[in-house]
Backbone bond lengths (Angstrom), bond angles and torsions (degrees), N, CA, C in turn:
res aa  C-N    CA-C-N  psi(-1)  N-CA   C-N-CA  omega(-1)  CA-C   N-CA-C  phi
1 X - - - 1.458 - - 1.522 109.03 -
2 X 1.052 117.05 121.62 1.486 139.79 176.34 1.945 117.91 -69.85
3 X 1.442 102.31 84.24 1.797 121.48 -173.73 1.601 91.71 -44.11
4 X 0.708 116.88 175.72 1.852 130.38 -175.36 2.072 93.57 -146.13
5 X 1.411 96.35 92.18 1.598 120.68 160.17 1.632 108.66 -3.69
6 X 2.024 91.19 -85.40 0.964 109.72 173.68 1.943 150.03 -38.95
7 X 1.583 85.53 -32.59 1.375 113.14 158.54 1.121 126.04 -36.61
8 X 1.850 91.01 -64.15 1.281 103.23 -150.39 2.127 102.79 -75.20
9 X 1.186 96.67 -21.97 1.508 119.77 -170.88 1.501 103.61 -66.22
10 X 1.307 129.98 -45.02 1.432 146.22 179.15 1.904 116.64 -77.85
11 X 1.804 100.69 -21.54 1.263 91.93 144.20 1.003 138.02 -114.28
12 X 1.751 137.72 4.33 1.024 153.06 121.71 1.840 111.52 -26.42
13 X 1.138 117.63 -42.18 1.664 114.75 -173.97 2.047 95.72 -77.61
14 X 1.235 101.68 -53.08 1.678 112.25 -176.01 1.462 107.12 -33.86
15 X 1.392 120.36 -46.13 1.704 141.68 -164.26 1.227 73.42 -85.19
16 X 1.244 136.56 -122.39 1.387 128.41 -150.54 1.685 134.84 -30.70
17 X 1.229 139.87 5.77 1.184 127.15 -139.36 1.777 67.00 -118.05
18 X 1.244 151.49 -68.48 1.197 137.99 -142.73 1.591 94.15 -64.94
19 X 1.622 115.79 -29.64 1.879 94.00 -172.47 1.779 97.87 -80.28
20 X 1.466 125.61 -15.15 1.705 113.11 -175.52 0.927 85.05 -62.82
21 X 1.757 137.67 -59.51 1.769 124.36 -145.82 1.654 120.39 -70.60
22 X 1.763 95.92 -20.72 1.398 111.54 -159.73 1.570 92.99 -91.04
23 X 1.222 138.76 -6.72 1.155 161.48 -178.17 1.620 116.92 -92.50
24 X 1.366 91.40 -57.92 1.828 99.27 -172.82 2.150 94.38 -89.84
25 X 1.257 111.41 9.38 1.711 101.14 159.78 1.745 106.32 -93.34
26 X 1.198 102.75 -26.05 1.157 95.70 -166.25 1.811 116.35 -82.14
27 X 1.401 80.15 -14.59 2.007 83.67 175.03 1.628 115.88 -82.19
28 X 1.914 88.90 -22.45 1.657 86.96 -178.41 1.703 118.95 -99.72
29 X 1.490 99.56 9.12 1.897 111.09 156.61 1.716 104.66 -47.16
30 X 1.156 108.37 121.55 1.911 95.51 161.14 1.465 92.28 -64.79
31 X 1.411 89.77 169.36 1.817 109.25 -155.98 2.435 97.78 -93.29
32 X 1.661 86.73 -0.97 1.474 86.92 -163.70 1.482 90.80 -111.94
33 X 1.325 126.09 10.39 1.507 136.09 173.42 1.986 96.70 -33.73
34 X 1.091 114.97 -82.35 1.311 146.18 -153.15 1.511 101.12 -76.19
35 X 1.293 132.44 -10.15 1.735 138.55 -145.67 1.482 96.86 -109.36
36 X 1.385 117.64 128.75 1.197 118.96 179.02 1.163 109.85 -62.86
37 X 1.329 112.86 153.93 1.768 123.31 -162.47 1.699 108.98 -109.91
38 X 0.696 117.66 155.36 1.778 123.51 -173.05 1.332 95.64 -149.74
39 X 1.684 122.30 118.16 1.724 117.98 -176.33 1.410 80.92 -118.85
40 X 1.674 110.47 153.46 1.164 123.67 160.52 1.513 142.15 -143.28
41 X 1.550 120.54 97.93 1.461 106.11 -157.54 1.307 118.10 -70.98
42 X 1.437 89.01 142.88 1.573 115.82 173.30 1.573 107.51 -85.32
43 X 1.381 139.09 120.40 1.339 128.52 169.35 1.266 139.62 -74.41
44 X 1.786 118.03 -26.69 0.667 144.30 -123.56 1.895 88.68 -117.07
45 X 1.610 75.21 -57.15 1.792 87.86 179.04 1.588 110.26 -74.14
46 X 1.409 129.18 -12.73 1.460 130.21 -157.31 1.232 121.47 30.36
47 X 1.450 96.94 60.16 1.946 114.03 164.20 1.667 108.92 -140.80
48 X 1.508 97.75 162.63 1.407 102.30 150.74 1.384 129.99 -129.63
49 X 1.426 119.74 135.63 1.197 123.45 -157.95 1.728 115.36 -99.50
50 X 0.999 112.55 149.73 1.493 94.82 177.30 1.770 118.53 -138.51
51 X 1.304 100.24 151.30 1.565 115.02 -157.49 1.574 109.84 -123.91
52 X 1.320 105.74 152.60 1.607 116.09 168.90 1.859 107.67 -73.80
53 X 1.240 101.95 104.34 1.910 103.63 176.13 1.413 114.37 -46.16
54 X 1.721 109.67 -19.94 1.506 86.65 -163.66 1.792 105.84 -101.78
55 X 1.531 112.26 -5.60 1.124 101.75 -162.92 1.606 95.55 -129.13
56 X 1.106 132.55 -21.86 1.754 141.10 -155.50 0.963 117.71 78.45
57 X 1.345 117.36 17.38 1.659 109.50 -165.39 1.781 102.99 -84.03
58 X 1.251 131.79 165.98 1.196 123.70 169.18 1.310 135.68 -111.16
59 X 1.457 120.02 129.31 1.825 126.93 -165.59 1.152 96.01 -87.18
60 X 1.584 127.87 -39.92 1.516 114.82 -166.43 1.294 105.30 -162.82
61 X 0.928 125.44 113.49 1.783 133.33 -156.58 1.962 101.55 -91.44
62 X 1.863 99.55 -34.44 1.814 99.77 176.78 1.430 80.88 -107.06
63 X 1.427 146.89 109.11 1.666 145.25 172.22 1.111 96.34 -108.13
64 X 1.705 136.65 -12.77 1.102 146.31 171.17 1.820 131.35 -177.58
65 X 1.230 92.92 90.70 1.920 109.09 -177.79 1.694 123.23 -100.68
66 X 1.100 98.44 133.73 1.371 125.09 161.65 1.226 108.29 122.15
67 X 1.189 145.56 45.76 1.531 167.93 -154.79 1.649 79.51 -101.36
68 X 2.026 82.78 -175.73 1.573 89.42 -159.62 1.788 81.07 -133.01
69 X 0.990 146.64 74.88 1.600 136.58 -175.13 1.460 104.99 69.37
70 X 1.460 120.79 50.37 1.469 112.91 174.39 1.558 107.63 -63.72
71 X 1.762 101.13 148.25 1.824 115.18 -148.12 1.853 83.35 -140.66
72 X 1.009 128.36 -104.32 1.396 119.31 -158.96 1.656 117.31 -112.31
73 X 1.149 111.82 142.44 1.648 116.82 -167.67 1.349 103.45 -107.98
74 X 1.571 106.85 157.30 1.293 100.35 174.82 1.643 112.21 -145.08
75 X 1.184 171.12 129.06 1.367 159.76 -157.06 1.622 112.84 -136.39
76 X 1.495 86.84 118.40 2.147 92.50 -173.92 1.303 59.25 -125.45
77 X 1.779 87.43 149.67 2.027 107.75 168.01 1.468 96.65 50.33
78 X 1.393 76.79 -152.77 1.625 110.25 168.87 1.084 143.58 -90.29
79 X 1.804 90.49 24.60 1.729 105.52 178.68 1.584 97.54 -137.12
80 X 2.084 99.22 140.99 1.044 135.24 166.02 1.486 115.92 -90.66
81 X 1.749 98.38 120.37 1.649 87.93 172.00 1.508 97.23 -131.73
82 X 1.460 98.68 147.95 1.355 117.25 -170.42 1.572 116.40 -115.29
83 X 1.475 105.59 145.33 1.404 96.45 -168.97 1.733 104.66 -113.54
84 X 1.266 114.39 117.65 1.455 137.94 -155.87 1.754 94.84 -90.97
85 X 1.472 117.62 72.50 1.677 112.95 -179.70 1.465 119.34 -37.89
86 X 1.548 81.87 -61.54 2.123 83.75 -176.52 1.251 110.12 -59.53
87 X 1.199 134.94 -69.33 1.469 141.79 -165.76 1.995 101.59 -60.65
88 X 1.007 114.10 -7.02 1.366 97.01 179.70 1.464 119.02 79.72
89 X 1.060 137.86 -6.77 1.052 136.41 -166.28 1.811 130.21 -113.20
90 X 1.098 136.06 -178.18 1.527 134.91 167.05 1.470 99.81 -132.24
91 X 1.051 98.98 128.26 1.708 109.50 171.20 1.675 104.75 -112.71
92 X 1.752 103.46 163.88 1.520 98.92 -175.72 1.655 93.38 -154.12
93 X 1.642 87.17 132.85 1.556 124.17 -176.72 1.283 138.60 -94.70
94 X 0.933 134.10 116.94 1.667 116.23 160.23 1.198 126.44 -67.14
95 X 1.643 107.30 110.05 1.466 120.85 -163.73 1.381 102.89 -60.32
96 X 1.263 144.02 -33.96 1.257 144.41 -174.20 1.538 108.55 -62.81
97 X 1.492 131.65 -67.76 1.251 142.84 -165.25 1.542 101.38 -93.15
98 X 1.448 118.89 -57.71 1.379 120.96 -165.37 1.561 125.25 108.69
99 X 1.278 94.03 -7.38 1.567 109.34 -175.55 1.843 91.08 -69.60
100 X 1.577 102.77 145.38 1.408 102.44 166.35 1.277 106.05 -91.37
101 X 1.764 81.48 168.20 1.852 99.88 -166.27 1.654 94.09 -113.31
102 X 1.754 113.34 -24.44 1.615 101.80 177.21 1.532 63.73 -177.39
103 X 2.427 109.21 123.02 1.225 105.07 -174.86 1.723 85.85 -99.97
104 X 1.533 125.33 18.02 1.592 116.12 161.13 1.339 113.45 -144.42
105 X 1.366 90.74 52.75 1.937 103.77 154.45 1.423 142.37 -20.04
106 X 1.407 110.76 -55.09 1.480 137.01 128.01 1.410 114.36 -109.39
107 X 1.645 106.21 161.44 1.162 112.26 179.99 2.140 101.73 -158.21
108 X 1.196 107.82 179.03 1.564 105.02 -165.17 1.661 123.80 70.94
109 X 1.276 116.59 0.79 0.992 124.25 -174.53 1.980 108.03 -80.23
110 X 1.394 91.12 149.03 1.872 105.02 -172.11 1.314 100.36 -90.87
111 X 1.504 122.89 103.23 1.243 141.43 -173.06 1.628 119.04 12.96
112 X 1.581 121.96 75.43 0.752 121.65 -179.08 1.729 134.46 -61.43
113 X 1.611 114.12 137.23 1.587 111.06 178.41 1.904 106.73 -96.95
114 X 1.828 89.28 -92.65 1.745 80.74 -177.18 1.306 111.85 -109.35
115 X 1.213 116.66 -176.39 1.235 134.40 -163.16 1.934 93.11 -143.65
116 X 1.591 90.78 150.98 1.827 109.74 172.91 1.708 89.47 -142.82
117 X 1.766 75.72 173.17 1.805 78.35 -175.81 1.724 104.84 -147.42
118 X 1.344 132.89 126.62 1.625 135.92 -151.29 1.524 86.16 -135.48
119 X 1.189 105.55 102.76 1.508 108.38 162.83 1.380 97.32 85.02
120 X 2.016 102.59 -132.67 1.510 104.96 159.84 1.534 110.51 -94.15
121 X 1.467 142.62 -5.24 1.141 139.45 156.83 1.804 131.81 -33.93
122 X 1.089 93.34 116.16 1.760 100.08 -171.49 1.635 102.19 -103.54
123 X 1.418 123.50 118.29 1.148 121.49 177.25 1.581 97.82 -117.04
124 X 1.329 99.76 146.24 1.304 121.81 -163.75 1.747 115.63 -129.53
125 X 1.483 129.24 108.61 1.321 111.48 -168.56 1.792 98.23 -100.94
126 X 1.415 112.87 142.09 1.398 120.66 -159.70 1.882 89.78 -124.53
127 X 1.308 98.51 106.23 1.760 125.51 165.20 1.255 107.01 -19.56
128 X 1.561 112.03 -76.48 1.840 133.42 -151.67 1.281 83.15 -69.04
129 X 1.216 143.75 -60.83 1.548 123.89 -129.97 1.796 107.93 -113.46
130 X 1.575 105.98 -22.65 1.528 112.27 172.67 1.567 109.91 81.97
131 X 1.321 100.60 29.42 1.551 111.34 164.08 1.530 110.51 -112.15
132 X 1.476 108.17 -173.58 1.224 126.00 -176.66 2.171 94.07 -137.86
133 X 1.193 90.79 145.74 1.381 106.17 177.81 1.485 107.86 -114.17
134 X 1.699 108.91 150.28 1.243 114.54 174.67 1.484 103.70 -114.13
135 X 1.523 135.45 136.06 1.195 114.05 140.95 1.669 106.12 -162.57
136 X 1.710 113.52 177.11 1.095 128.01 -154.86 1.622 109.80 -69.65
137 X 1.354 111.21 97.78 1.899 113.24 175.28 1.577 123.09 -22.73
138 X 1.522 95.21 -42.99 1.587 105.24 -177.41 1.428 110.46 -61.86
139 X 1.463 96.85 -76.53 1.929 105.71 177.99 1.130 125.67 -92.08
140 X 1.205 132.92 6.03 1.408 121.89 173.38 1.357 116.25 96.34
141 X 1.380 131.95 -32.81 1.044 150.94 -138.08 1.951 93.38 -85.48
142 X 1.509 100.08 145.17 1.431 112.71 -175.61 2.410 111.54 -75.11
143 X 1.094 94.56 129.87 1.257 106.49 -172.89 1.540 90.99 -105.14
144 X 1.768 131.49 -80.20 1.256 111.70 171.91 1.394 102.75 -134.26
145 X 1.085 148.64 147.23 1.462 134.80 -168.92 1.595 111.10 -97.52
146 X 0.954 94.77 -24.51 1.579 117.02 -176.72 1.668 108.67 -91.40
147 X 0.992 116.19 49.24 1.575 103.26 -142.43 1.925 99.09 -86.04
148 X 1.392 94.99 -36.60 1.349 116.55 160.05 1.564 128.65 -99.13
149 X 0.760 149.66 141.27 1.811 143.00 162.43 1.756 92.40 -136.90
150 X 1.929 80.27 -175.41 1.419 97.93 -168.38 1.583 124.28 74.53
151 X 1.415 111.83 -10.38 1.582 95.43 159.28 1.065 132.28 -40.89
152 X 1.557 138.31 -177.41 1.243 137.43 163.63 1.734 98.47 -116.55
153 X 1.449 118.36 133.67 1.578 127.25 175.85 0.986 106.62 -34.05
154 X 1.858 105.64 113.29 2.043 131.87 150.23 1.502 81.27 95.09
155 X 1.230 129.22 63.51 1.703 136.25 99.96 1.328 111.29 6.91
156 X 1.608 146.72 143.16 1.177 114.70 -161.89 2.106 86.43 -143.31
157 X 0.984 87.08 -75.22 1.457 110.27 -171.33 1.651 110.92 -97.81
158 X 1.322 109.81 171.58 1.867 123.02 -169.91 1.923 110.96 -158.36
159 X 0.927 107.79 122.41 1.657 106.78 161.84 1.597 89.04 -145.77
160 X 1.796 86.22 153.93 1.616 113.59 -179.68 1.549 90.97 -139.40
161 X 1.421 86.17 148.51 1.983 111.93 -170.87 1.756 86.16 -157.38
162 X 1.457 90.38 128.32 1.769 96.54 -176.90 1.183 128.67 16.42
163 X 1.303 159.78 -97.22 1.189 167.22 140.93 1.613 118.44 -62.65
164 X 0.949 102.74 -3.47 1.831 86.31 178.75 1.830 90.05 -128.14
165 X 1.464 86.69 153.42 1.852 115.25 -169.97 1.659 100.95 -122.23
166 X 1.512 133.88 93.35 1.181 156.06 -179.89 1.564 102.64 -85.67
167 X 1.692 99.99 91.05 1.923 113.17 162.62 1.250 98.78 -98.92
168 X 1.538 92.36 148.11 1.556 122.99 170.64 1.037 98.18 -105.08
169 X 1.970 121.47 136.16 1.488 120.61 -175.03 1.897 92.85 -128.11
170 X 0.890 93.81 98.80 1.848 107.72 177.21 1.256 102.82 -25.12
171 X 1.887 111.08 -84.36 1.473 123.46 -172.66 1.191 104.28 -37.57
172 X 1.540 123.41 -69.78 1.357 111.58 -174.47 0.930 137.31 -59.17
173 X 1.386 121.68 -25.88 1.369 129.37 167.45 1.646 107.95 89.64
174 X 1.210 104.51 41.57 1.564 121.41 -177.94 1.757 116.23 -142.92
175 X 1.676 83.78 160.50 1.822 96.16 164.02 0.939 111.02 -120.38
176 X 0.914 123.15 165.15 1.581 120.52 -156.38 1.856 95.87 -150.29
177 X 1.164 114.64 177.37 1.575 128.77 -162.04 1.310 121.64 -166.04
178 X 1.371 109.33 108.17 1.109 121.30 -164.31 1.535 122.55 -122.29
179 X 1.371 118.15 165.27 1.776 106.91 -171.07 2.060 93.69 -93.08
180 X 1.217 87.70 155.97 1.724 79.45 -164.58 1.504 80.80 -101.26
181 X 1.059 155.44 15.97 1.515 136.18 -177.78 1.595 102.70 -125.23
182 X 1.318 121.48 -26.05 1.444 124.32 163.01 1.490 120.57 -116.52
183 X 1.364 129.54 5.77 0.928 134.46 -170.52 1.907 143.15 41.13
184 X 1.413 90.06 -2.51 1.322 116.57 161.82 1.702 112.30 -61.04
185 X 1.279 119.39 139.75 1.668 151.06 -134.60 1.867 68.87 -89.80
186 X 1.361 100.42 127.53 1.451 117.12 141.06 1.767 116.83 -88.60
187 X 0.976 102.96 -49.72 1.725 106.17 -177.42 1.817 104.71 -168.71
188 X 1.711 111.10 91.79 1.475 122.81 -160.76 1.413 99.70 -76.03
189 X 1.429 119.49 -5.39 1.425 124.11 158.18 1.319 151.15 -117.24
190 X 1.674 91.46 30.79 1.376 116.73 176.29 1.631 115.36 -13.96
191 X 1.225 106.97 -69.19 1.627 130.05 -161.34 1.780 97.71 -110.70
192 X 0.997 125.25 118.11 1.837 104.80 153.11 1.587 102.42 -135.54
193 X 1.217 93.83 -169.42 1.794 119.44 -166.25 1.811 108.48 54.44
194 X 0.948 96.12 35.70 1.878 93.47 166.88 1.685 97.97 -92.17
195 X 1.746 90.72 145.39 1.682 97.19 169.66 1.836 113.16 -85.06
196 X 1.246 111.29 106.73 1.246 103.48 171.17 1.584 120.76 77.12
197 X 1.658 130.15 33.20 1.227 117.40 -153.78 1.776 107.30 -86.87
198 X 1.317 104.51 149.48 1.502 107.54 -164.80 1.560 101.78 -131.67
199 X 1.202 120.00 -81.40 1.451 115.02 -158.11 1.941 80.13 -91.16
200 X 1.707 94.57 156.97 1.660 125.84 172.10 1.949 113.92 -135.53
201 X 1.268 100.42 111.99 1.476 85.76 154.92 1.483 122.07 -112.50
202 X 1.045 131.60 173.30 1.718 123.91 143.26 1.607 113.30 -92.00
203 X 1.347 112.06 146.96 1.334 148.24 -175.31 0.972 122.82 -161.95
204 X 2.022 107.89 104.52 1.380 118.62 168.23 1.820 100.48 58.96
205 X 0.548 127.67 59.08 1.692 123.47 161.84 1.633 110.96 73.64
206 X 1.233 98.42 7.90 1.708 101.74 -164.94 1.735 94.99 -130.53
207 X 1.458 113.10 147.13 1.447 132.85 -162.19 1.218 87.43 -101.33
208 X 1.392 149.69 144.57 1.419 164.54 -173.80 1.477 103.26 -122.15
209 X 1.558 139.74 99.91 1.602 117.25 175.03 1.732 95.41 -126.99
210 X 1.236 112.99 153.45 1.350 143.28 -152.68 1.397 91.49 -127.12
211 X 1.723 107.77 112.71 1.401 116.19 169.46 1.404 106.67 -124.36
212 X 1.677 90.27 115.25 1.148 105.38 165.13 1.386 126.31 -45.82
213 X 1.529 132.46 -67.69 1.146 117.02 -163.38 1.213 128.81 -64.86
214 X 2.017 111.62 -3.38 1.179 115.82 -169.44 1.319 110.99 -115.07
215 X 1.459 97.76 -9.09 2.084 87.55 174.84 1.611 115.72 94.62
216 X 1.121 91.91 7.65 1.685 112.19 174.01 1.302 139.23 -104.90
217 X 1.239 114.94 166.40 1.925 119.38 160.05 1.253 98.87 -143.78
218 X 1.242 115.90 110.09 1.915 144.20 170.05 1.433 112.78 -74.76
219 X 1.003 135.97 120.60 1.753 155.71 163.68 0.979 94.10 -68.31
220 X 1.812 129.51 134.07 1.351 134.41 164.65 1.624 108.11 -158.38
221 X 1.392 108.58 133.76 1.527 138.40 166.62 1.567 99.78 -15.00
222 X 1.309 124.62 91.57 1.996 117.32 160.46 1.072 118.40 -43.84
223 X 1.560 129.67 -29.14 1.188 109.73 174.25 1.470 104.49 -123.25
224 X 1.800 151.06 -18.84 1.101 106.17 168.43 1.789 111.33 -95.17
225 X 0.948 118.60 12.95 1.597 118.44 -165.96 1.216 115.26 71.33
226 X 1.611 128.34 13.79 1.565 123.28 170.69 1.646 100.01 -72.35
227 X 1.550 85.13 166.14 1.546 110.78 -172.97 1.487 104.16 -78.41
228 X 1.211 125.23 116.79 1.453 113.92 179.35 2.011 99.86 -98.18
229 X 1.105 98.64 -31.62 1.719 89.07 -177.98 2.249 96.92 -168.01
230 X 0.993 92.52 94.19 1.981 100.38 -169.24 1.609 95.93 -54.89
231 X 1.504 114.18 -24.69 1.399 121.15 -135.93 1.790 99.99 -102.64
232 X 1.486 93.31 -10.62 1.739 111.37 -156.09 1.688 100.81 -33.87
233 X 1.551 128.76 -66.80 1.486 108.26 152.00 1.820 133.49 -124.92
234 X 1.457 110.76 150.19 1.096 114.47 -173.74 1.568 126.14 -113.50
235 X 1.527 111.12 -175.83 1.255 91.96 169.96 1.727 92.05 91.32
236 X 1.112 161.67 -72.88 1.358 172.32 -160.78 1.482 94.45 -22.13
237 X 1.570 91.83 146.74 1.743 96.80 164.02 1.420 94.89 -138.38
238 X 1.835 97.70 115.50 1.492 116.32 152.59 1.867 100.69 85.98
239 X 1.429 118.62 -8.18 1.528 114.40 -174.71 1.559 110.54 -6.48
240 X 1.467 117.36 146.59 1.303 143.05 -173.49 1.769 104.29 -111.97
241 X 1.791 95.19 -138.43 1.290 100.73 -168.92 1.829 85.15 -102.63
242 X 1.454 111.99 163.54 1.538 138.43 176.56 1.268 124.06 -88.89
243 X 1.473 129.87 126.11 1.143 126.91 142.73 1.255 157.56 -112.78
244 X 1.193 150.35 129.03 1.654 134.75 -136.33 1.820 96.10 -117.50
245 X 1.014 105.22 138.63 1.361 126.94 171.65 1.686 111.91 -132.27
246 X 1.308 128.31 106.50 1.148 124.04 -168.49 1.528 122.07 30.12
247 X 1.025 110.70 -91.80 1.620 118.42 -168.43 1.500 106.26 -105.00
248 X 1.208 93.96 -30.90 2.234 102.09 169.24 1.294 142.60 -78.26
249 X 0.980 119.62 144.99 1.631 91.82 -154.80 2.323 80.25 -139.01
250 X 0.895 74.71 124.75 1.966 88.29 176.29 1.842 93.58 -88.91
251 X 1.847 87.05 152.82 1.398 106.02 169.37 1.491 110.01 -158.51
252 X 1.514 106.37 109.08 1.726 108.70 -179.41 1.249 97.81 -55.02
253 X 1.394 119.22 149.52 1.732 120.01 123.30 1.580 110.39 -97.63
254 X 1.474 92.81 126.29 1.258 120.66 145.93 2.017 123.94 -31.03
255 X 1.055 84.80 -66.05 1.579 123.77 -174.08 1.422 97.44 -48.32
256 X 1.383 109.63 -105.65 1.699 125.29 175.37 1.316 122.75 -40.85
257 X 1.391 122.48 -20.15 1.566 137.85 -135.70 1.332 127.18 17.59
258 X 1.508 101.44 95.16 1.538 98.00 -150.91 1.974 93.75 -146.07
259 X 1.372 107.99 -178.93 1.955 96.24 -179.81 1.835 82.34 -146.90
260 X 0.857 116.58 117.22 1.908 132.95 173.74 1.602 108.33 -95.63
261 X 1.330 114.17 139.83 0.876 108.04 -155.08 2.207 94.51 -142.93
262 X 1.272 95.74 132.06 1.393 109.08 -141.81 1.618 123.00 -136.39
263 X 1.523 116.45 134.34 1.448 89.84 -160.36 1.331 105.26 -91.50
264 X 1.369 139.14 143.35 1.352 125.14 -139.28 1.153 100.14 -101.01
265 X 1.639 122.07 -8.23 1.732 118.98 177.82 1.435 114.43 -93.39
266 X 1.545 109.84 -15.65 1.580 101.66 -170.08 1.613 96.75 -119.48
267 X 0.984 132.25 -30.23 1.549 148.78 178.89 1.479 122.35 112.39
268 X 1.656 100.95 -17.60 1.436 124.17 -177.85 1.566 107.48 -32.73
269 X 1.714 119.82 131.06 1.361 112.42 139.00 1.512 164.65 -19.21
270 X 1.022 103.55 34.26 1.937 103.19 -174.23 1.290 104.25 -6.21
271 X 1.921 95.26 -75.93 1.580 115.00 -159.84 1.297 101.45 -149.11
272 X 1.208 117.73 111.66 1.736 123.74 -167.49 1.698 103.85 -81.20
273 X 1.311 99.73 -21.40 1.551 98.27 177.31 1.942 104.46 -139.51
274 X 1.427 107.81 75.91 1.774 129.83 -160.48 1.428 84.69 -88.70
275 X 1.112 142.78 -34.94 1.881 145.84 152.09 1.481 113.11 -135.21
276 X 1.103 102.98 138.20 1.586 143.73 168.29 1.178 125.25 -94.21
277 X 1.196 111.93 169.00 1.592 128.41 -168.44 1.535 120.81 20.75
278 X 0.898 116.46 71.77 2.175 129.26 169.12 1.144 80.68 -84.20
279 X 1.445 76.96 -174.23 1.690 119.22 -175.93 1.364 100.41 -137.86
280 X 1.275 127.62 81.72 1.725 139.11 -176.26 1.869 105.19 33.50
281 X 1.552 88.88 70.04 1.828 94.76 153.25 1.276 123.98 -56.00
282 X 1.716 98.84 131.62 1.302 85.49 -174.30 1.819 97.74 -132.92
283 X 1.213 119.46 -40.41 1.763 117.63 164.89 0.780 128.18 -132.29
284 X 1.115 116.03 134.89 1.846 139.56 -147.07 1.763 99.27 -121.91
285 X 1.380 109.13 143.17 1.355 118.48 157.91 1.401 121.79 -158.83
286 X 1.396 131.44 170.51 1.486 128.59 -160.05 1.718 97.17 -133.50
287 X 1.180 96.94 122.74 1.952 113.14 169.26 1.653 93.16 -94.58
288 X 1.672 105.45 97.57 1.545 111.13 169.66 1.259 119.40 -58.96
């Protein structure tokens, strides 16, 4: 019996055609599909830009434009919400694309900086008035607005660790400590005599705060607020708010417009300049 060539060639192509397509998707994945994301607002420019965490390289330099003085970012899931200072407001993103999902999520808010997030609870620290806001992550909707008072004017920075909610109060030049379920002052003078402190993370048992006026990031005691090292890093121009990536710990300048990149246990330099050229960074966050 006489095989037919051609045959055999047309089912040889049939078998292959699902691995060419399954093949030619995979070349046309961007290569930063899968790459942890690091967004960072620019204020100046009213965008946010977004970067590969592990290398600085950049996925999308406009990842999100026409903001109003975007100030601090924050990422639950797969949503980015941004805090719009001038305009008062929080908008919320899809961290993946960037397209908004509602660009006035909240709104009425007194020049908002950062935002944390406890559960589904969205706390919000508001500049003008020296409060902290509570409300629902999902809808937007007001839980207490007042949730905190008694700041002193331009509140700066926020970290939450189980039950306690750690503000940085610029003017005063303090951190302060608060109960995160009633919002009543555990100790409003946790930390004092910092110049200007703004962004806070936690690390390893240790409070990380970023003083602006001094060009720093200070190591301090999680639970009594002693100084473990003020000096932990230097050299900074203008530091913002913080972000922790395992062992790394990012720090905008303001100043230079620049993102430093840092080992968060020893203070050491990675990359003093891990991104370049902003336009006055001011909040940074990481989609793990």
């Amino acid at each position: 019996m006489k095989i037919s060539t051609t045959s055999n060639w047309r089912l040889l192509l049939h078998a292959l055609y699902p691995l060419i397509i399954a093949i030619t998707v995979l070349w046309a994945i961007p290569r930063s599909a899968n790459a942890q994301r690091l967004y960072v607002s620019q204020a100046p420019a009213n965008k946010v830009s977004e970067y590969e965490a592990s290398t600085g390289l950049p996925i999308n330099g406009d990842f999100i434009t026409g903001l109003n003085t975007p100030d601090g970012l924050l990422v639950k899931d797969n949503t980015l919400f941004v805090a719009n200072r001038a305009s008062g407001t929080i908008g919320k993103y899809d961290a993946t694309t960037g397209f908004p999902i509602n660009a006035n999520f909240i709104a009425g808010l007194a020049s908002p900086t950062q935002m944390e997030v406890k559960g589904n609870v969205l706390f919000v620290v508001n500049a003008s008035t020296g409060t902290v806001g509570e409300y629902d992550a999902d809808t937007g909707f007001v839980i207490n607005a007042s949730f905190i008072t008694g700041l002193s004017i331009n509140p700066e920075g926020m970290a939450v660790l189980n039950n306690k909610i750690f503000v940085s109060d610029a003017s005063a030049g303090t951190v302060g400590v608060f109960n995160a379920t009633t919002g009543l002052p555990t100790n409003a003078n946790f930390i004092t005599g910092i110049n200007q402190p703004v962004g806070l993370v936690v690390s390893t048992n240790q409070l990380l705060v970023a003083s602006f006026g001094a060009g720093t990031v200070g190591k301090y005691n999680l639970t009594t607020g002693g100084g473990v090292n003020g000096n932990f890093i230097t050299g900074l121009d203008g530091p913002e708010h913080l972000a922790l990536l395992g062992t790394k710990l990012f720090v905008p300048n303001n100043g230079n417009g620049s993102i430093g990149e840092y080992d968060a246990a020893t203070g050491f330099a990675i990359n003093a300049n891990f991104i370049t050229g902003l336009n006055g960074p001011f909040g940074i966050a990481i989609k793990k």
